[in-house]
C-alpha positions as CSV (number, residue, x, y, z in Angstrom):
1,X,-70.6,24.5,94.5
2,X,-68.8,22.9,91.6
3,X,-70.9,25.1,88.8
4,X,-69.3,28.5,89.9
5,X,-66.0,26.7,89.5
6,X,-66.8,25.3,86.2
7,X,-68.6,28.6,84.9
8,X,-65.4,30.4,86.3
9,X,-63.0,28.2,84.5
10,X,-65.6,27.3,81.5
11,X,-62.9,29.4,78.9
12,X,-59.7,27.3,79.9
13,X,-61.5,24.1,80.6
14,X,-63.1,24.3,77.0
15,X,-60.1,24.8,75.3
16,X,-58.5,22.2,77.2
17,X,-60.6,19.6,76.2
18,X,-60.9,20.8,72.6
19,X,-57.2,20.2,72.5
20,X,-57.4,16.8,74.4
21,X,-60.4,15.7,72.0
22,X,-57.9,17.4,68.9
23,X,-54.7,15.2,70.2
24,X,-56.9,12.0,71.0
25,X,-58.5,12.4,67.1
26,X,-55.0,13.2,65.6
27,X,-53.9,10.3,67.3
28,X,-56.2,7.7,66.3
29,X,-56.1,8.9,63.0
30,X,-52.4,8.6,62.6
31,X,-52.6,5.2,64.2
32,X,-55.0,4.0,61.8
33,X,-53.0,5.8,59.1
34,X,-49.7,4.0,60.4
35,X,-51.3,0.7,60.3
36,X,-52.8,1.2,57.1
37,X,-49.4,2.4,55.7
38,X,-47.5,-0.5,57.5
39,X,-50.3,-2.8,56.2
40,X,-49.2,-1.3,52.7
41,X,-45.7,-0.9,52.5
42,X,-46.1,-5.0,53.6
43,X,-48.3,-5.4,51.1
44,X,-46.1,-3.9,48.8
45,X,-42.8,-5.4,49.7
46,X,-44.4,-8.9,49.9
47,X,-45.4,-8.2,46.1
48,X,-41.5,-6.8,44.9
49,X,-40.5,-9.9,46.8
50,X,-42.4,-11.7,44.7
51,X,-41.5,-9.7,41.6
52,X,-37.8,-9.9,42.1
53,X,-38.0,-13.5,43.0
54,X,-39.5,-14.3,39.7
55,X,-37.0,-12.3,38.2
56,X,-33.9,-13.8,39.5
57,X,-35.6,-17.0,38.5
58,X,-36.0,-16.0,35.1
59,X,-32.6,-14.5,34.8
60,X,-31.2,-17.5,36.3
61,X,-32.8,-19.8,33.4
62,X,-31.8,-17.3,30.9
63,X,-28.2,-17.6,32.2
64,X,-28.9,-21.8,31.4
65,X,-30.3,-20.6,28.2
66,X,-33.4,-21.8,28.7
67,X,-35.6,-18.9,28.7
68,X,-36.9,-16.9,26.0
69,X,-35.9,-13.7,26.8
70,X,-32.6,-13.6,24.9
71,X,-31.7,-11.3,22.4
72,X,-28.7,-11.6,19.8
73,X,-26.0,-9.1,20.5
74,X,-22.6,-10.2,18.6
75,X,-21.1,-13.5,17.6
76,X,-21.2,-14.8,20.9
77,X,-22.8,-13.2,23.1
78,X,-26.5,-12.5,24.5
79,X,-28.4,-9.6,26.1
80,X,-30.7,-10.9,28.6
81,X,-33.6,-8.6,29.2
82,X,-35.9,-9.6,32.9
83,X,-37.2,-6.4,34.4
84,X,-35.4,-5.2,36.6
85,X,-32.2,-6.7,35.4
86,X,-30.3,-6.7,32.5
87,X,-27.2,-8.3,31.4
88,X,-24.7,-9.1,28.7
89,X,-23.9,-13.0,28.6
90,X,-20.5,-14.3,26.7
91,X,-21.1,-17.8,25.3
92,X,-17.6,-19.1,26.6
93,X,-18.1,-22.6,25.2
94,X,-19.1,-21.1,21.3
95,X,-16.8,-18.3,21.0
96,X,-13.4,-21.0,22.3
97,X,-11.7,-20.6,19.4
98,X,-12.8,-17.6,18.1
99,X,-10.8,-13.9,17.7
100,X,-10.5,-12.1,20.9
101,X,-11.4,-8.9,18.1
102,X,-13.7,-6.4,20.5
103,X,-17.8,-6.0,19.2
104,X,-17.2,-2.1,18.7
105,X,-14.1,-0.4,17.2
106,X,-13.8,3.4,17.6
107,X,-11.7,4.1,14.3
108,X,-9.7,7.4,14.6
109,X,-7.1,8.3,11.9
110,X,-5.4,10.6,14.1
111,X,-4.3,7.5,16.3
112,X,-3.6,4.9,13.9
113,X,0.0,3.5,13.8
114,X,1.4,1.1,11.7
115,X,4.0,-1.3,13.0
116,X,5.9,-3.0,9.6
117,X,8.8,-4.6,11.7
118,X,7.4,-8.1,12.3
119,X,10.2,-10.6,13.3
120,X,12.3,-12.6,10.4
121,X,11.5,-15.7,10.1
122,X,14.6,-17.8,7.8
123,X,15.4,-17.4,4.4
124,X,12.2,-17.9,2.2
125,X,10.2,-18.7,5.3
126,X,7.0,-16.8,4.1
127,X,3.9,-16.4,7.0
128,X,0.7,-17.9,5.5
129,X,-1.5,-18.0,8.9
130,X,-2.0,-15.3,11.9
131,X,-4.1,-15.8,15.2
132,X,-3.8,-13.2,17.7
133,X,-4.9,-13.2,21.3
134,X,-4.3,-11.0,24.2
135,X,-1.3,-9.5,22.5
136,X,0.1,-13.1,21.5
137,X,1.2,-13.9,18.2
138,X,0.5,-17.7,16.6
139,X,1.8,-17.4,13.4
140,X,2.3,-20.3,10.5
141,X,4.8,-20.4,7.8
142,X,6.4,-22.7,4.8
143,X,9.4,-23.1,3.7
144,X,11.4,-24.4,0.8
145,X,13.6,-26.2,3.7
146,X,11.7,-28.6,5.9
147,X,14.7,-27.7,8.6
148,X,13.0,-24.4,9.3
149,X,10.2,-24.4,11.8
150,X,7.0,-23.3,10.5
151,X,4.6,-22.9,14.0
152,X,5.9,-19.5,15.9
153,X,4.5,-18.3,19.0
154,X,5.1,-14.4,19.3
155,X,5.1,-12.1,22.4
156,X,3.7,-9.0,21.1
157,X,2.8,-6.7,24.0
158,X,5.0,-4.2,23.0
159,X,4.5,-3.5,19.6
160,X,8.2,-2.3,18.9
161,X,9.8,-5.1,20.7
162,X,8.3,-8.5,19.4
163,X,10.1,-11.4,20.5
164,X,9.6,-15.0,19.8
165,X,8.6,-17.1,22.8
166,X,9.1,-20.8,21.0
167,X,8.7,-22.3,17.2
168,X,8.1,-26.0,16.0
169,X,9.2,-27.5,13.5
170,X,6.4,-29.9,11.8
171,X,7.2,-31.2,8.8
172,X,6.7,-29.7,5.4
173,X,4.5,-26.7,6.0
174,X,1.5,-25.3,7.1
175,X,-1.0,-23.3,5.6
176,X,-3.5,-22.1,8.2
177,X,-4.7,-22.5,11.8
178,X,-7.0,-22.3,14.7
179,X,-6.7,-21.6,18.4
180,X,-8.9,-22.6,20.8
181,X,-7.9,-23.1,24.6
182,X,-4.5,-24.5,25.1
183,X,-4.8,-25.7,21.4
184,X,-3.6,-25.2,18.2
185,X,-5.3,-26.8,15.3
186,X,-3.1,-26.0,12.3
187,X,-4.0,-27.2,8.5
188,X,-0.6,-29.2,7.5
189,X,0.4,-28.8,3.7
190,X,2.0,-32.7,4.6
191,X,1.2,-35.7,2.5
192,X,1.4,-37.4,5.9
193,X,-1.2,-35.5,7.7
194,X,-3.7,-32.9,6.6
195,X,-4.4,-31.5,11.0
196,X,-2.0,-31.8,13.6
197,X,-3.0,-30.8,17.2
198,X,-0.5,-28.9,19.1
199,X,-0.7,-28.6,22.7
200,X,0.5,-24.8,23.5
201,X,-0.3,-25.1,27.4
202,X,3.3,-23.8,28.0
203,X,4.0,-21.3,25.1
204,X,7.7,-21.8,26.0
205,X,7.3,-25.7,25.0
206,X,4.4,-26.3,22.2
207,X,4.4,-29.9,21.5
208,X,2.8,-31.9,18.8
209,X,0.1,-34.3,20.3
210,X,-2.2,-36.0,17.5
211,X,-2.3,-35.8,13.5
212,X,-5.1,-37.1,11.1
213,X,-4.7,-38.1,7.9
214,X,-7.4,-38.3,5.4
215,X,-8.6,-41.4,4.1
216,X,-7.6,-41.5,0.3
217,X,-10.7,-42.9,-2.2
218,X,-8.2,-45.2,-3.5
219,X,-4.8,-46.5,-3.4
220,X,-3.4,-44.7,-6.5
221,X,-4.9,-41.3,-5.2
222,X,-2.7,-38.2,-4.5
223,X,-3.2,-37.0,-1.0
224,X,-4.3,-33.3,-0.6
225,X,-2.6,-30.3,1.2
226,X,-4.7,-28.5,3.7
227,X,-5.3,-25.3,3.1
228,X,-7.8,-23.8,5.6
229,X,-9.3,-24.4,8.9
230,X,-11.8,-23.1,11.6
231,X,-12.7,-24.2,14.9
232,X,-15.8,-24.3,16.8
233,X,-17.7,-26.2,19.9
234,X,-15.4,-29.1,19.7
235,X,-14.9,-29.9,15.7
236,X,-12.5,-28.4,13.4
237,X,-13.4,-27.5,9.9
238,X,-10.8,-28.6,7.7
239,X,-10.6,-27.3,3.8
240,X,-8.2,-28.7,1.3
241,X,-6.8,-28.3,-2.3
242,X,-9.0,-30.0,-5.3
243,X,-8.1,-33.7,-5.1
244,X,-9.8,-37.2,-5.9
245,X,-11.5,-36.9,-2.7
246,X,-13.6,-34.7,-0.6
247,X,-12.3,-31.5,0.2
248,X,-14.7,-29.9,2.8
249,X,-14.1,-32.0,6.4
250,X,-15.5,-32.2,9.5
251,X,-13.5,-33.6,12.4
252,X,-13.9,-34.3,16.1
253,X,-11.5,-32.9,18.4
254,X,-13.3,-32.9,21.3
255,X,-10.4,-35.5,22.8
256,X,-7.7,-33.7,21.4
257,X,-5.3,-36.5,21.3
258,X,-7.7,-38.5,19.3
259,X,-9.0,-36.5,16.6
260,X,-11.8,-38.3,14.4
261,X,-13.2,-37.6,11.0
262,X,-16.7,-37.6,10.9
263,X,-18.2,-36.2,7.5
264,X,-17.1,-35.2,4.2
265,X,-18.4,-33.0,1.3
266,X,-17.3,-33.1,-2.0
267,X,-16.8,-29.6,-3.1
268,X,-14.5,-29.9,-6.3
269,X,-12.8,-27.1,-6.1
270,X,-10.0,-25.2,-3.3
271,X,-11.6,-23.8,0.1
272,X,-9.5,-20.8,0.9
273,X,-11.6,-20.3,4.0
274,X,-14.0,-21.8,6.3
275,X,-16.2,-20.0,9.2
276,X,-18.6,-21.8,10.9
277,X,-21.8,-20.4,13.1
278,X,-24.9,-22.3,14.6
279,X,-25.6,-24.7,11.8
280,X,-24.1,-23.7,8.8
281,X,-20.6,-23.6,7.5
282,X,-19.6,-21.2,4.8
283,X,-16.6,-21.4,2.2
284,X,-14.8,-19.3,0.0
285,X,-14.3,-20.9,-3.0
286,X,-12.5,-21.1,-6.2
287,X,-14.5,-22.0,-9.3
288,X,-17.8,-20.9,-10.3
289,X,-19.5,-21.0,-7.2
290,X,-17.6,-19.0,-5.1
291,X,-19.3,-18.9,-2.4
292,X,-21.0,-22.7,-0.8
293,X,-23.1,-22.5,2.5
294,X,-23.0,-26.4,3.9
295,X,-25.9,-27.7,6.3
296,X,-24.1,-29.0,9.2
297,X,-27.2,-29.3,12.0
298,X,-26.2,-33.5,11.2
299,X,-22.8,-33.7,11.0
300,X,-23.1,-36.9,9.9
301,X,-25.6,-35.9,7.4
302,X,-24.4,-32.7,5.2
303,X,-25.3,-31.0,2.4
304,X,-25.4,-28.3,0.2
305,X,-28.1,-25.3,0.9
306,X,-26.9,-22.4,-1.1
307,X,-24.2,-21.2,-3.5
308,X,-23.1,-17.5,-5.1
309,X,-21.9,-16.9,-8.3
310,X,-20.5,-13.6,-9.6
311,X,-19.3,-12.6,-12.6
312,X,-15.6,-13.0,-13.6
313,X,-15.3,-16.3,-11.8
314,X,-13.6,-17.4,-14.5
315,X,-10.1,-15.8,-13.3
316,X,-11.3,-14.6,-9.8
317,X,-11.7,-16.9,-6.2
318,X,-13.7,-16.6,-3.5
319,X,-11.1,-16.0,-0.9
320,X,-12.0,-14.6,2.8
321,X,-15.3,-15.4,4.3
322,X,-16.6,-12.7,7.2
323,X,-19.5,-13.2,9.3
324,X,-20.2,-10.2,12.3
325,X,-24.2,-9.8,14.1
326,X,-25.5,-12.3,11.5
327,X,-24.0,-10.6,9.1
328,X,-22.3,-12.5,6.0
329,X,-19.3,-11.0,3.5
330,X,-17.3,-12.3,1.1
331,X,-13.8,-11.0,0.1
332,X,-12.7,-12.4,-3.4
333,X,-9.4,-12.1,-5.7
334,X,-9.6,-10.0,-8.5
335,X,-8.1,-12.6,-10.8
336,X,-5.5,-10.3,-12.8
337,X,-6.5,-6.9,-14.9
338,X,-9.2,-5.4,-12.7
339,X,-12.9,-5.1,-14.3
340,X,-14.7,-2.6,-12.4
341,X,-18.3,-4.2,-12.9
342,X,-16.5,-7.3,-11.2
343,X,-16.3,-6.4,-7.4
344,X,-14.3,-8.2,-5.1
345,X,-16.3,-7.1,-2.0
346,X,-19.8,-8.4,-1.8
347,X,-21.9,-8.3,2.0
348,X,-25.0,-10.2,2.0
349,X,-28.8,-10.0,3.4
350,X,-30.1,-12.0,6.5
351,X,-32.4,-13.4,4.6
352,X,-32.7,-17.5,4.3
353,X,-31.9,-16.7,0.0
354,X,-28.8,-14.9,0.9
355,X,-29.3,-12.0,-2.1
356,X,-26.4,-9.3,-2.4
357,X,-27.1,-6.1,-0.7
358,X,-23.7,-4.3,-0.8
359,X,-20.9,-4.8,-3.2
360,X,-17.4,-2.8,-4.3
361,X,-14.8,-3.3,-6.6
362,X,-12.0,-3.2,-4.6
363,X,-8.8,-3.1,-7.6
364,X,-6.4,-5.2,-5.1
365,X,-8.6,-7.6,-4.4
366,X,-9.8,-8.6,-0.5
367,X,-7.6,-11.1,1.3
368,X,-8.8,-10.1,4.8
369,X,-12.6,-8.6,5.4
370,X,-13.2,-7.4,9.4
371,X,-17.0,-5.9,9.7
372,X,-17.3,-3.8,12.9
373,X,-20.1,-1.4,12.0
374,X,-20.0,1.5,11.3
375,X,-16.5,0.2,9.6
376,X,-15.6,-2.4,7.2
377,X,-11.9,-3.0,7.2
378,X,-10.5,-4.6,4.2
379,X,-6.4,-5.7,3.6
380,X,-5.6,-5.7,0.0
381,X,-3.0,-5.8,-2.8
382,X,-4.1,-2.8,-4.0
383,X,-0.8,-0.9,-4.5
384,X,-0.2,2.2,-2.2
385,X,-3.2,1.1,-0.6
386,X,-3.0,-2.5,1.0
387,X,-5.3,-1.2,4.1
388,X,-8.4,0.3,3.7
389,X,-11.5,1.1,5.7
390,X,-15.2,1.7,4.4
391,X,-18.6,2.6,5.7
392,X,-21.1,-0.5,6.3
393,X,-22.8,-0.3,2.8
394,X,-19.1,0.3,1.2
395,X,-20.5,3.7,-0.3
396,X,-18.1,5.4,1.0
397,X,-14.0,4.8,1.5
398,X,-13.1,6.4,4.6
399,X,-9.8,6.0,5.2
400,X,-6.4,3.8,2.4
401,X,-2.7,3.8,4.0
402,X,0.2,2.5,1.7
403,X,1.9,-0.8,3.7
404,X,4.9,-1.7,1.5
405,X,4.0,-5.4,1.9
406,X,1.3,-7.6,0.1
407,X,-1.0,-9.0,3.5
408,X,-2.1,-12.6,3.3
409,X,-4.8,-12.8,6.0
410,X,-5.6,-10.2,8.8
411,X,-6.6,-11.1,13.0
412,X,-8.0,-8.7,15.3
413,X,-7.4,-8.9,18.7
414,X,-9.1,-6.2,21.1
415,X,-9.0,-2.6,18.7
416,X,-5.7,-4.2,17.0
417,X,-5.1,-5.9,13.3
418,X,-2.4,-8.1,13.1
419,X,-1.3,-9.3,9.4
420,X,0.3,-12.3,8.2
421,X,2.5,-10.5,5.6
422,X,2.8,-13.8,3.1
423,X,7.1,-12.7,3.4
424,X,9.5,-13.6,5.6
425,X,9.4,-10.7,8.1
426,X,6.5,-12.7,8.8
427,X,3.6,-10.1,10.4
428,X,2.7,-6.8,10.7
429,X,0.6,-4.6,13.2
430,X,-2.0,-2.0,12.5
431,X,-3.1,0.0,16.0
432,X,-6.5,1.3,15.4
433,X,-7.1,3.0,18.4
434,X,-5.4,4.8,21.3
């Protein structure tokens, strides 16, 4: 009885149990597919877990500097490459002290404005020594009168409208300085003291906390005058006239109220300028060797590693030393009547031998040297042409502006110069950039 009902229905019920057979297939197969896909997206995940785990390891030991992974990128700074990541680290500790000058300037003509008023600082009080960060001015001076103060600190946020926030008065003179933190080391032209420390926590009330004097090789000598100074990690730098006794000095102010010498070199000849990176300290220098790279790693051990010599170093110095991406200049004087073989501007390979790989004469000679590829910014005393800006290999002069003033040292802050003009209006500001 059931056959004629099957046979009857045979069409529908085949169909219907094709479908149920299709749906029960499709079914089991997208289970199994969902399992397997579940099975490896856990797989998967488990293994970028693992991946990203490892990486924030890594990247957390590169932070410590501890990994290899770091790249150099600046003066003080490190890229640190861990797939995925990738980040730019600031050395806070290293670069205290140093400029606040940004890694990449975009020069534009158009934009650049000159600001010549600077602030007046007394009769025959000329600037010798500029430091510049976030828009505030620390500015030395000597005087002729030891009445007249000779340590300024200088709101400059509005570059028409400078105003003095305090000044100190510290004796005879200064003729350079360094700021690092709520510091101010400043290189004292005193036969009393060759560093003073000045506490500038409040800019409103700079005070002086600790001096050092350097020990004199015996009684009868003359004591120097400091004349330049650089700061870094904890130790100042100090460099001083020719004297009976060593004129490169390395101090520890790591307790700024107690400042203690720890090594000398005897260089025989005036540092005009110190900078100091990783383990080696180079000077501008005065006689025939105008040029002296020092071997700090010991600071208790020093010693001499290389020198440069140029010719006319009979009448010119070795005056400004720049340093940018492991990249070492030297600025020099150009010791009266300008001889155009005798260049003034010299930038050096990376190389342990330190050979010359660019060099200009620069008429004026260079008393400030800023390298912020694709620029080289020079001040001078060229006339009509104090300022001037050159491609890297100083092929090329891009850009000369007239300043009416004679600059004695140049700071960058952000995309800003600021000049100590060596007169008694004191400084002067050159806006790069809008």
């Amino acid at each position: 009885m059931k056959l004629p009902i099957t046979l009857q229905n045979n069409g529908f019920l085949t169909v219907e149990i094709m479908i149920s057979i299709s749906l029960f297939v499709l079914f089991t197969i997208s289970i199994f597919s969902l399992n397997s896909s579940m099975y490896g997206i856990n797989t998967w995940s488990l293994k970028e877990l693992d991946m990203l785990n490892t990486s924030v390891h890594d990247m957390d030991s590169a932070i410590l500097f501890s990994s290899s992974t770091k790249l150099f990128y600046g003066n003080n700074s490190t890229i640190i490459k861990v797939s995925p990541f990738e980040i730019v680290k600031s050395d806070f500790q290293k670069g205290w002290g140093d400029s606040s000058c940004s890694t990449n300037i975009d020069f534009e003509i158009s934009s650049l404005q000159y600001f010549p008023n600077g602030i007046y600082l007394g009769s025959g009080n000329i600037s010798t020594g500029i430091n510049s960060k976030n828009s505030i001015i620390y500015l030395t001076s000597d005087s002729p009168t030891q009445s007249q103060a000779d340590f300024f600190i200088i709101n400059a946020e509005d570059f028409l409208n400078p105003y003095i926030i305090s000044s100190l008065n510290t004796g005879p003179g200064l003729a350079s300085l360094a700021i690092a933190g709520p510091y101010a080391y400043v290189a004292n032209t005193s036969s009393l003291s060759q560093l003073q420390i000045i506490d500038i926590h409040d800019r409103n009330f700079p005070h002086i906390v600790s001096q050092l004097k350097l020990p004199l090789p015996n009684a009868s000598s003359t004591p120097p005058r400091a004349n330049s100074i650089f700061y870094r990690n904890g130790y100042v730098y100090l460099g001083t006239n020719k004297w009976d006794g060593a004129e490169f000095n390395i101090i520890d102010v790591s307790n700024p109220l107690n400042p203690i010498l720890i090594s000398s070199f005897e260089t025989n000849t005036l540092i005009n300028d110190i900078y100091v990176y990783e383990n080696f300290a180079f000077l501008a220098t005065s006689d025939e060797n105008q040029m002296r790279i020092i071997d700090i790693n010991n600071k208790n051990n020093i010693f001499l590693t290389h020198t440069f010599t140029a010719d006319g170093w009979q009448v010119q110095q070795g005056k400004v030393i720049a340093y940018f991406e492991n990249v070492l200049a030297l600025g020099r004087t150009v010791g009266g009547i300008n001889r155009i073989l005798n260049h003034e501007a010299f930038v050096f390979s990376t190389s342990s031998d330190y050979k010359i790989k660019y060099s200009q004469d620069i008429p004026g000679g260079v008393y400030g040297f800023l390298m912020r590829p694709p620029y080289n910014f020079l001040i001078s005393h060229t006339p009509s042409a104090e300022f001037q800006v050159w491609n890297s290999d100083f092929s090329l002069k891009l850009y000369e502006k007239s300043l009416g003033l004679k600059p004695v040292v140049i700071s960058c802050d952000s995309s800003n110069l600021f000049l100590a003009n060596g007169d008694e209006k004191g400084f002067s500001i050159i806006k790069l950039n809008q």
